[in-house]
C-alpha positions, 0 to 999 in steps of 0.5 A: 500500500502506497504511503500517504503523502504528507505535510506539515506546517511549522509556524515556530513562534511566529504569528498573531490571532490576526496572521494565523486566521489569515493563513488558516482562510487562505488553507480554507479557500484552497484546492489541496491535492485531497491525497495528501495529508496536511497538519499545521503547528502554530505556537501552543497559545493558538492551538485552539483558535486553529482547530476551531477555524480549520476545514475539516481534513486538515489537522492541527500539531502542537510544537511541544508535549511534556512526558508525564500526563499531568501534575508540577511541570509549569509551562508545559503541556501533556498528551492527554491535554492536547487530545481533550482540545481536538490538537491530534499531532505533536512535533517531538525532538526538532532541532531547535529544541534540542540545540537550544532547549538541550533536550537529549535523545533519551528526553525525547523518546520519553516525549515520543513515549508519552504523547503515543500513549496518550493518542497522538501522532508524533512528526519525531524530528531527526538530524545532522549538524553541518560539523557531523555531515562533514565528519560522515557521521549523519547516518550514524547521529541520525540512526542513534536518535531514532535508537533511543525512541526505539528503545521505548516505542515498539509502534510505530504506525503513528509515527512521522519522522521528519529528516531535517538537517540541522545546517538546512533549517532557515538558512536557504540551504538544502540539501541535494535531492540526492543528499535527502534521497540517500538519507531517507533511503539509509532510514528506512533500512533502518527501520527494516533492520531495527524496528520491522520490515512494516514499519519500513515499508509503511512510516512515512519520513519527510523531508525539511529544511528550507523547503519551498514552492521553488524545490518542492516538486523535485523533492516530492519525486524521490522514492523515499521522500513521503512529504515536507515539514515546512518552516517559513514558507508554511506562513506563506500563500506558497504553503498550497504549492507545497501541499500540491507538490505531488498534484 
């Protein structure tokens, strides 16, 4: 069975009540290639605001989860909080949390752990620093991350794994389509090896960094390359070519 195209869209901390409804009237409008799967991230202050004016079809993503489902963690938002407001998504482990949070692998599997058992679906974000891409270790950083979720989740029907390399997010660089290619590709054999010949086969692993109306199309043609978690450009009218990268 074919995997179902995939899209996110990660607001980051960008956007006002005003913006986000405008990104949301103009999703609204669209004609969205229906064979592909859209969710949209804004900051947690807008969750709801989201999901209450989103056609139906399109999902909302919260950018952050806590791993315990409730009790003293000030600022933080567990699972179960999430699914009692309608949100269905989670981003686990990107990069900004991990290099500017300090969130470790360990950390995030726990996340993963916890946001899966709780309902959600999790787009787990995976990467390499420029240092490690040219140190030829992005395989191994990227397969040690996926490791450490591994050893705690089992199921991974409901898991997105977004490749984004940390040296492409928001700097206009992208990798190569050869380069995201070969890495998707090392993935999945991964999780053939590791996880089971299903997972390979039916996970989806999408690509981000710097992606945009203009490379979009090339990217979507590669045999591993299931979707796109799109950064800036999901804050922008081109988000639709984006989603339409396949129509």
């Amino acid at each position: 069975m074919a995997r179902q195209f995939f899209v996110g869209g990660n607001f980051k901390m960008n956007g006002t009540i005003k913006t986000i409804q405008e990104i949301i009237h103009h999703l609204n409008d669209a004609k969205l290639d229906p064979k592909t799967e859209v969710v949209i991230a804004p900051p947690a202050l807008y969750l709801l605001l989201a999901r209450e004016h989103l056609r139906q079809g399109i999902e909302v993503a919260a950018q952050n989860v806590f791993n315990k489902p409730n009790g003293a963690f000030t600022g933080e938002i567990s699972a179960e909080q999430l699914k009692d407001s309608g949100i269905e998504w989670t981003l686990t482990g990107h990069s900004e949390r991990r290099v500017i949070i300090g969130e470790e692998n360990d950390f995030i599997a726990s996340k993963t752990e916890a946001a899966l058992a709780g309902g959600l679906g999790v787009i787990l974000c995976v990467g390499e620093t420029l240092e490690q891409r040219e140190a030829n270790k992005t395989i191994d950083v990227v397969t040690t991350q996926l490791k450490a979720v591994e050893e705690k989740v089992k199921d991974w029907s409901k898991i997105v794994i977004a490749y984004e390399p940390v040296w492409a997010i928001g700097t206009g660089k992208v990798a190569s389509t050869e380069q995201a290619q070969e890495v998707h590709a090392e993935i999945r054999k991964w999780l053939s090896s590791t996880v089971s010949k299903e997972a390979s086969e039916n996970t989806r692993v999408i690509y981000g960094g710097s992606v945009s109306e203009k490379n979009c199309r090339d990217l979507a043609k590669q045999a591993d390359i299931d979707g796109f978690l799109v950064g800036g450009a999901s804050l922008k009218p081109a988000f639709v070519d984006i989603i339409n990268a396949r129509a």
